[in-house]
C-alpha positions in Angstrom: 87.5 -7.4 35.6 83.6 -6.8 36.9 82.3 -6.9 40.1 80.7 -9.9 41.3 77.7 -10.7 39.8 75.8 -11.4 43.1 76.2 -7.7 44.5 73.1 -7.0 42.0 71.4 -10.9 43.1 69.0 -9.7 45.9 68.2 -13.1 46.4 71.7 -13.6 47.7 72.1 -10.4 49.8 73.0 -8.2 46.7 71.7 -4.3 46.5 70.5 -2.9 43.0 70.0 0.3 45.1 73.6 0.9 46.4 75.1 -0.1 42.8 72.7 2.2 41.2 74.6 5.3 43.5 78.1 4.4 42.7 77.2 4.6 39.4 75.4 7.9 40.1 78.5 9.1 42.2 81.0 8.4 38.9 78.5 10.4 36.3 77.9 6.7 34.4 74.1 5.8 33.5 72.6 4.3 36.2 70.6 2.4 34.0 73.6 0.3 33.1 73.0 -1.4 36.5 69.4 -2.2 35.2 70.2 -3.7 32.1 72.8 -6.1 34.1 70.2 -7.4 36.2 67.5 -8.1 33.0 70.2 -9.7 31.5 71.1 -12.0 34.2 67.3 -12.3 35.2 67.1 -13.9 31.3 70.2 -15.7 32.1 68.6 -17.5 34.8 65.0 -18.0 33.9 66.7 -19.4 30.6 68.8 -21.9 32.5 65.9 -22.6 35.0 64.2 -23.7 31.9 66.8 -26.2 30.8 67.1 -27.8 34.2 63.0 -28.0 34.0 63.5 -29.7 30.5 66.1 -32.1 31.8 64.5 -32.9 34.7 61.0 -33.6 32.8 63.5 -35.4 30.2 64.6 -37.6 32.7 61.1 -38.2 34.5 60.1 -39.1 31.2 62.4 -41.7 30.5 62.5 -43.2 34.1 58.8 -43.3 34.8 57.2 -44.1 31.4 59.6 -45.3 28.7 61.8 -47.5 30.8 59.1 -49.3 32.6 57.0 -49.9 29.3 60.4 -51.7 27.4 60.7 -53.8 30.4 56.7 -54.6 30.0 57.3 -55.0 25.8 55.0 -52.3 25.1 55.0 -49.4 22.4 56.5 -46.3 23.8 56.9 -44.7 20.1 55.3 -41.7 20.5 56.7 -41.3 24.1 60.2 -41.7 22.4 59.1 -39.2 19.9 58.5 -36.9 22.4 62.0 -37.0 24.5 63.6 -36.5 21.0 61.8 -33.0 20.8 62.4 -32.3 24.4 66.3 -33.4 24.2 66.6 -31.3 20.7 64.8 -28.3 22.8 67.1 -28.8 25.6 70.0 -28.7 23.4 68.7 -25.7 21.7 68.4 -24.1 25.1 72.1 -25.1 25.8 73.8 -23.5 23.1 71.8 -19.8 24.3 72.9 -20.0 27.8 76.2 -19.2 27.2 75.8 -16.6 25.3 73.1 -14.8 27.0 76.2 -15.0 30.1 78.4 -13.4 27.4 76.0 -10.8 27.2 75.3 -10.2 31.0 79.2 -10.6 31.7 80.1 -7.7 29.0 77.3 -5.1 30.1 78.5 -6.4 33.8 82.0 -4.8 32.8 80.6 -1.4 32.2 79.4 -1.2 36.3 82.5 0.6 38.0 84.2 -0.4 41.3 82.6 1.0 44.6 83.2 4.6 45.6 85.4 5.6 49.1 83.5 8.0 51.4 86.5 10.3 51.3 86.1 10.8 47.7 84.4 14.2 46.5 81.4 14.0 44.2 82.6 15.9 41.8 83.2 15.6 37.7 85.2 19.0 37.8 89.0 18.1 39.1 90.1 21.8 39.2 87.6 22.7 41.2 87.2 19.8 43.9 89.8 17.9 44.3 90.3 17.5 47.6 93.7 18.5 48.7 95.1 16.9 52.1 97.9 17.2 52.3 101.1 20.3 51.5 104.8 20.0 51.6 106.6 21.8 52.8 103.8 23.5 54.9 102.8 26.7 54.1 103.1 30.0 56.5 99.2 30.2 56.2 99.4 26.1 58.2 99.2 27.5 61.4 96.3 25.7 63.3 98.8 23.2 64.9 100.5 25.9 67.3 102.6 22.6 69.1 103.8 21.5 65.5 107.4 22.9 65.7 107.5 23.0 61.8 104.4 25.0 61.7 104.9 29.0 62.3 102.6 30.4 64.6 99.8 32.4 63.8 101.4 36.0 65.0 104.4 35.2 62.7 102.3 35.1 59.7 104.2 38.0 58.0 104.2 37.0 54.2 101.3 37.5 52.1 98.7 34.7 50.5 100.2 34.5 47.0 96.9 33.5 44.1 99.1 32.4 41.3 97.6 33.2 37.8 98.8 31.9 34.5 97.9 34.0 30.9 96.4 31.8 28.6 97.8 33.8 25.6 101.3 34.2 26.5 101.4 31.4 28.9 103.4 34.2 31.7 102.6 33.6 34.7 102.0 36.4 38.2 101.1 36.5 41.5 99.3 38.7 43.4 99.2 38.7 47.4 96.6 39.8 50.0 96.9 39.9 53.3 97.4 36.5 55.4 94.5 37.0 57.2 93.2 33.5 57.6 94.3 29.7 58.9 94.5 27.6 56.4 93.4 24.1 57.3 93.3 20.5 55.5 91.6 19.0 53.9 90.5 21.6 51.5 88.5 21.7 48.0 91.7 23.5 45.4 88.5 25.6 44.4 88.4 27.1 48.3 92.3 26.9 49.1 94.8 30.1 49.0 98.1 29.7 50.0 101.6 31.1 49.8 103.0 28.8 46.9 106.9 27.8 46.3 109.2 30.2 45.1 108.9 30.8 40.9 112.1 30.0 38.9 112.6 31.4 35.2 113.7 28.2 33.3 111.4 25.1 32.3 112.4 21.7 32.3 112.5 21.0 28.3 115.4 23.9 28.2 117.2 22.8 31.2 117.9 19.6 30.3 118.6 20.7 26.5 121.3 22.8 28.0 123.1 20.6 30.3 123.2 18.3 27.4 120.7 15.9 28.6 118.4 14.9 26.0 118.8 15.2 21.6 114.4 15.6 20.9 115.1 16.4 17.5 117.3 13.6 16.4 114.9 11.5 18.3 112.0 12.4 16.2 114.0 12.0 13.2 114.3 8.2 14.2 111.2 7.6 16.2 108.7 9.9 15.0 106.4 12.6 17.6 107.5 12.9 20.9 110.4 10.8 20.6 113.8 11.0 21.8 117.2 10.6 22.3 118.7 10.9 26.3 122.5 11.4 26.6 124.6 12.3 29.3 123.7 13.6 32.1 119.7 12.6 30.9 121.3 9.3 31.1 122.8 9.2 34.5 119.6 11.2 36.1 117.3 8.6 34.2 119.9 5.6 36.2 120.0 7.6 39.4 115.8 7.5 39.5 115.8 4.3 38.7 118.7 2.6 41.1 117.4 4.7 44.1 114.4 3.9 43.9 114.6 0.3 43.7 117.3 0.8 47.1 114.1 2.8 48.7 111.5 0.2 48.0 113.9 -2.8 48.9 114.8 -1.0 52.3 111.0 -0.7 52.8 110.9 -4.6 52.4 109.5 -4.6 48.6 110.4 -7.7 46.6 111.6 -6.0 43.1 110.2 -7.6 39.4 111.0 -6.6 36.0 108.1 -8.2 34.1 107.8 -8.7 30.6 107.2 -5.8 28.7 104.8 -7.4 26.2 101.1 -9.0 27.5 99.0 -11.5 25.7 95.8 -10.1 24.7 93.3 -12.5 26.8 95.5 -11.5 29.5 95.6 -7.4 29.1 91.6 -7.7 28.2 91.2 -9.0 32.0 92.7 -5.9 33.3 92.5 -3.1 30.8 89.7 -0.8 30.3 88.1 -1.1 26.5 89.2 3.0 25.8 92.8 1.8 26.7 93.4 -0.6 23.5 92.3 2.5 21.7 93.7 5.4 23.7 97.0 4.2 25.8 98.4 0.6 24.7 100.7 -0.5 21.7 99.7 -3.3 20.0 102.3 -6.0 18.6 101.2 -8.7 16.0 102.6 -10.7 13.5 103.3 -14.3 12.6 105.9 -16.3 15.3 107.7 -19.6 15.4 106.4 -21.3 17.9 109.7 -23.8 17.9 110.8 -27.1 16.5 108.7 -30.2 17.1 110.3 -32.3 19.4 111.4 -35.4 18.2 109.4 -38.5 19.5 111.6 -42.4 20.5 110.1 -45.6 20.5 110.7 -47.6 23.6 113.1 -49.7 21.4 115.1 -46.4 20.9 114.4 -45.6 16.7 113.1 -42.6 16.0 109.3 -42.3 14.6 109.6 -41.9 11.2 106.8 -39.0 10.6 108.6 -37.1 13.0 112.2 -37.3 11.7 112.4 -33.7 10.4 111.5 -31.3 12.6 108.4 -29.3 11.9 107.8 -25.3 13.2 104.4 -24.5 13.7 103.4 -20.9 13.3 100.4 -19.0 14.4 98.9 -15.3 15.1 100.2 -13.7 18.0 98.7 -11.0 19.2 100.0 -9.1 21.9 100.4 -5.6 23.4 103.0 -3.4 24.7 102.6 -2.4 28.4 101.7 0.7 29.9 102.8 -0.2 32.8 104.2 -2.6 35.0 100.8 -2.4 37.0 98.9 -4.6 34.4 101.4 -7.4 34.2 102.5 -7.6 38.0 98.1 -7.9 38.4 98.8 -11.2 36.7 102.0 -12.4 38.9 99.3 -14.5 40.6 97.3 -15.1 37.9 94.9 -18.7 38.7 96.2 -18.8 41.6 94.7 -19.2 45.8 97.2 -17.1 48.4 97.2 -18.1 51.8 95.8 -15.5 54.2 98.8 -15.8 56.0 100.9 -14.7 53.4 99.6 -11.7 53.0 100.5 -8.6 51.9 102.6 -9.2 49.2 104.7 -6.2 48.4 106.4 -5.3 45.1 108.5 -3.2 43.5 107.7 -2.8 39.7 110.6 -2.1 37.5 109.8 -1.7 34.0 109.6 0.6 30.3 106.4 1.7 29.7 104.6 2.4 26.7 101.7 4.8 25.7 100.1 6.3 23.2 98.9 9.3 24.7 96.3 9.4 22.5 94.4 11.6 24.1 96.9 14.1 24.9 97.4 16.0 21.8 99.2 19.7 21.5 100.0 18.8 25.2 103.5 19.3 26.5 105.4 19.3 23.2 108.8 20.3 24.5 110.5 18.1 26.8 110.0 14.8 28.6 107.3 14.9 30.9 104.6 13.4 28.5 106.2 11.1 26.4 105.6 7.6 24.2 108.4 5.6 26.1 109.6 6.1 29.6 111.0 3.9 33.0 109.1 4.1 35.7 109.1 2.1 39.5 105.6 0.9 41.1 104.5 0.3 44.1 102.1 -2.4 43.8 100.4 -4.8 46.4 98.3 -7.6 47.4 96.1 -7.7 50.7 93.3 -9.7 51.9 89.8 -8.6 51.1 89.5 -6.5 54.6 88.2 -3.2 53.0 89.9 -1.7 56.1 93.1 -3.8 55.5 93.4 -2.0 51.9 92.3 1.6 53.1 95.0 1.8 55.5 97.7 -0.2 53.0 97.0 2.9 50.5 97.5 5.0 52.9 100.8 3.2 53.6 101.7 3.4 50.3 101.0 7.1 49.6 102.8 7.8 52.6 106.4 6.0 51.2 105.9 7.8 47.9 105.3 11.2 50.3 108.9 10.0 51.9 110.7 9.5 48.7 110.1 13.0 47.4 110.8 14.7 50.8 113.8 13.3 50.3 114.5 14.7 46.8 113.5 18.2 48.2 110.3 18.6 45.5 107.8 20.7 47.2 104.4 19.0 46.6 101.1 18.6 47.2 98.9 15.4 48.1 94.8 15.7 46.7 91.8 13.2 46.5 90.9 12.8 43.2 86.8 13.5 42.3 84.9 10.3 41.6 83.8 11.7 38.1 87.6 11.3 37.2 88.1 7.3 38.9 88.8 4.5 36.7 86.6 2.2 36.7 88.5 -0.2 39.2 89.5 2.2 41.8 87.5 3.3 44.5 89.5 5.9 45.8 92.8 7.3 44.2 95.4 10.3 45.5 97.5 12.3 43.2 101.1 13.5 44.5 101.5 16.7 42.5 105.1 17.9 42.7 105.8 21.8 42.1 107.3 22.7 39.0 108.4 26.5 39.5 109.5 27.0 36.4 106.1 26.0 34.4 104.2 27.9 37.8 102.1 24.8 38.8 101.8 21.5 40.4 102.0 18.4 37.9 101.3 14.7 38.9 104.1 12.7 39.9 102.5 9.8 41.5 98.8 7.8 41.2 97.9 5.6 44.2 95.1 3.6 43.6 92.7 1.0 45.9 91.1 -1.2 43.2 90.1 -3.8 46.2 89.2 -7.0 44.5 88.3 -5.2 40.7 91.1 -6.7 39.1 91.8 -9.4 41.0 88.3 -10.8 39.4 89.8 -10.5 35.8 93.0 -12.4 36.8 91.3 -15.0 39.5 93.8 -14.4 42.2 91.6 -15.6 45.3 92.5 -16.3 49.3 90.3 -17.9 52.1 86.8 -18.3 51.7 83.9 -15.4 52.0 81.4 -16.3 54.7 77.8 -14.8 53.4 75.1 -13.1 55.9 71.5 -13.0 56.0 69.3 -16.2 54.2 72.6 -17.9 53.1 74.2 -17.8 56.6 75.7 -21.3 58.2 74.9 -22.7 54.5 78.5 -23.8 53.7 77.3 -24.4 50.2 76.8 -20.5 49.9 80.3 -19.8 51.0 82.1 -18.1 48.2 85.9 -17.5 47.1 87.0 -14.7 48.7 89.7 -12.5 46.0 92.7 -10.3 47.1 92.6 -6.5 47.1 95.2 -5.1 44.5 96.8 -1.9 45.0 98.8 0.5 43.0 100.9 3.4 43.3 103.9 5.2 41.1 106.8 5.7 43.1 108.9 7.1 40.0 108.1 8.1 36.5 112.0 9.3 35.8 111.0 11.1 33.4 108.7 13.5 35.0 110.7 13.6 38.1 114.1 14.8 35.8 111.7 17.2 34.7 110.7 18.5 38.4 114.2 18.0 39.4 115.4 20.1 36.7 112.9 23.0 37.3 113.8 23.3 41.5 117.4 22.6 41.9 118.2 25.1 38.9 120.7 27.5 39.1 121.9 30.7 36.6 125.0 28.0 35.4 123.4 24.6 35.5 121.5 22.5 37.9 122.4 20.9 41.3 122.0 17.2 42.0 120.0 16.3 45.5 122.1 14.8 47.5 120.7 11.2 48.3 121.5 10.8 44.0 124.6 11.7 44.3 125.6 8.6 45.5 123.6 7.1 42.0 125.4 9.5 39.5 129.5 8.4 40.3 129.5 11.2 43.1 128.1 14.0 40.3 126.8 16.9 42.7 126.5 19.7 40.2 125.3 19.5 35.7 126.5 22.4 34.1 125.4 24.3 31.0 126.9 23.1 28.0 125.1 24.8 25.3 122.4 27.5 25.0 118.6 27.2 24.3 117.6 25.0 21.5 115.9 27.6 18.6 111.9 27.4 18.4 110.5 25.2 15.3 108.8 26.0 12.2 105.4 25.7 14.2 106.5 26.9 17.6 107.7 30.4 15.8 104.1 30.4 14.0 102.4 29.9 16.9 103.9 32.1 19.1 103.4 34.7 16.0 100.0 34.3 16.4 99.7 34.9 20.1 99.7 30.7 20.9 102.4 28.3 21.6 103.4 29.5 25.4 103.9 27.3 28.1 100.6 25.7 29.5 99.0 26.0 33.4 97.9 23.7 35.4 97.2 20.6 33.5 94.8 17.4 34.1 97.7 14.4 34.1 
């Protein structure tokens, strides 16, 4: 899923220099962009040399060797010499695709394009740049017409600075004067605020204790981090689920389940190489492919070799999705939208599965970071207007900024640095919901602009590109033009149980929001039913030695 290969062809309006930046801008050697354009520079002087050699080939045979067979003279040694050229050009052949092999895979390292409104930054805690708080804090107050918004003069409350212990994982606050406006967008390194209310129980206990989820019977069948739900998990887990397939389809989405396994040729067109390794499941083994049908003769017997049907069996490999993202990027795999037709809008609807490789000694307890989980995605398909796209994210972050207004989860919206980008999006927002009980914001929702990255990998094209400059009116330099693909969560369930849980707790069991009542038989309240599940082996040994407390602010 690379860019196109001409953006680093000067010759055709490409600029080295601007690649070069990107790169620069997402902390990846620049000199990556360098090697791509050697490579392809021995790519083409290679297969200018073969159309030299052809060309010369044919000369050869037109101009000398033909005419002297008419004329019944010797032409040995000419002959002689086009079988060296055609063995040369033949030679010549066989490098030329693999010196594009070559350019194509150091042409995959080159990363997507980077969004003005992205901060150049490798350090997420410090400059990630929020835009955007719910509900508003006191300290909002340079919109004195917003009736939401307080006005300065009744800024009584203080600025709370929320602090979390490393060693006991406790967290405080401590409050200074409201002194100041606060105004958006901010770096989090610069921002001070009054922050949600703090709540005394986390998520992992809350939902042991209304009986929602059985983690140690799960890891006795399933290993680390697995899990059993039950009950009232079960029903939140629906409720998530059935809602938010109600809130896309109202919002005109068309809803897909996909399949929850992707061939490998397929996933390597849209997954990063660290993925295979660090996220995704793989699934191999032998398969029958099916019975050989049996073949009739026109007069209506059978053909005798094919009497018995045969299976055929072969390697399959494929892997387990991470998300419905990488399959629905393949809905339209091969295949040429009409302008007209677009945007395409879905509603993804799927398991996911991850390793979470990467994510070791990280949220033990609970099921916010999990191996298996549901989840609904936004995902959609524009033209290739960079403007078009810009504005559709913004569409989408906005729904996902609806859906959780609804749900009552305090949250806040921030501009993720480039150092911390994909390689295929130019520009992504976090929704980090408030969990009081842990005393920090955790993501909730990725929304992505990958413009026409992945839409490369899976060749899903519309209209035609006009070029500028050398190649303009040349119809012959026209090229295809591919969609912009866009992304967005609109529900992990499992994480938003877990931030549900933590805000609508009470001191006997947890309310239900009201818009999932509806989803959960008319359930409005989960009481207790049992107390807090006793500390491990490990847990009791670490918290013994001063470790094992409840973590801050972590990177998703």
């Amino acid at each position: 899923m690379p860019i196109d290969i001409n953006e680093l062809r000067e010759y055709k309006g490409g600029d080295v220099a601007k690649w070069r930046k990107f790169m620069e801008m997402r902390f990846k050697p620049t000199e990556w962009v360098d090697e791509v354009v050697s490579k392809d520079e021995e790519w083409r002087a290679l297969q200018k040399r073969v159309d030299e050699m052809r060309r010369d080939a044919n000369k050869l045979q037109k101009d000398v060797i033909t005419p002297k067979r008419k004329a019944k003279e010797d032409c040995t040694a000419e002959i002689k010499q086009l079988k060296e050229m055609q063995m040369e050009i033949k030679k010549l052949e066989a490098e030329v695709p693999n010196v594009a092999i070559a350019r194509d895979s150091l042409l995959n390292r080159i990363g997507n394009l980077v969004d003005p409104e992205v901060p150049i930054s490798q350090d997420e805690d410090a400059d990630n740049l929020v835009i955007s708080l719910y509900p508003k804090p006191i300290e909002m107050t340079n919109d004195s017409n917003s009736p939401d918004t307080p006005n300065a003069e009744e800024c009584k409350n203080k600025i709370q600075t929320l602090s979390i212990d490393d060693t006991t994982g406790a967290g405080s606050t401590t409050s200074t004067p409201c002194t100041s406006t606060l105004t958006l967008p901010c770096p989090l390194k610069d921002i001070k605020y009054t922050f949600p209310p703090i709540l005394p129980k986390t998520h992992d206990d809350l939902l042991y204790r209304i009986g929602g989820y059985e983690p140690i019977r799960g890891q006795n069948v399933a290993g680390h981090r697995g899990y059993f739900l039950r009950n009232a998990g079960v029903l939140l887990n629906q409720a998530f689920i059935n809602y938010g397939i109600a809130f896309l389809r109202k919002k005109g989405y068309d809803i897909l389940q996909p399949p929850y396994m992707m061939n490998k040729d397929v996933m390597a067109t849209l997954a990063q190489l660290e993925d295979f390794d660090e996220q995704l499941y793989k699934v191999s083994g032998k398969s029958t492919i099916g019975a050989v049908a049996e073949e009739t003769k026109p007069s209506g017997k059978k053909n005798a070799k094919n009497d018995t049907p045969t299976p055929s069996s072969s390697n399959s490999e494929k892997y387990l999705i991470a998300t419905s993202e990488q399959p629905i990027c393949a809905f339209h795999k091969g295949e040429w939208l009409e302008e007209k037709s677009l945007p395409l809008r879905y509603a993804g609807v799927s398991t996911c599965f991850r390793k979470e490789a990467g994510s070791s000694g990280k949220d033990i307890r609970g099921i916010f970071r999990v191996h298996q989980f549901e989840k609904i995605e936004q995902f959609c398909i524009t033209n290739d207007d960079f403007e078009i796209s810009q504005a559709e994210q913004k569409r989408m972050l906005s729904i996902a900024e609806e859906f959780y207004q609804s749900l009552g989860f305090p949250y806040r919206v921030v501009c993720i640095v480039s150092g911390e980008l994909n390689d295929a999006a130019v520009k992504k927002y976090d929704l980090e919901a408030w969990f009081p009980g842990q005393q920090t914001y955790r993501e909730l929702v990725s929304c992505s602009n990958c413009t026409d990255y992945q839409a490369r990998g899976v060749q899903t094209r519309c209209g035609i590109k006009k070029q500028s400059g050398k190649q303009a009116g040349d119809a012959l330099s026209d090229r295809a033009s591919y969609v912009h693909m866009l992304n967005s969560t609109l529900c992990a369930t499992g994480r938003g149980i877990c931030c549900l849980l933590e805000n609508y707790q009470t001191p006997d069991g947890v309310r239900v929001p009201e818009v999932l009542q509806p989803f959960m038989a008319g359930i409005d309240f989960l009481p207790f039913e049992r107390d807090s599940m006793e500390l491990t082996k490990g847990e009791k040994k670490g918290k013994a030695g001063g470790g094992g407390g409840k973590n801050g602010k972590q990177k998703k």
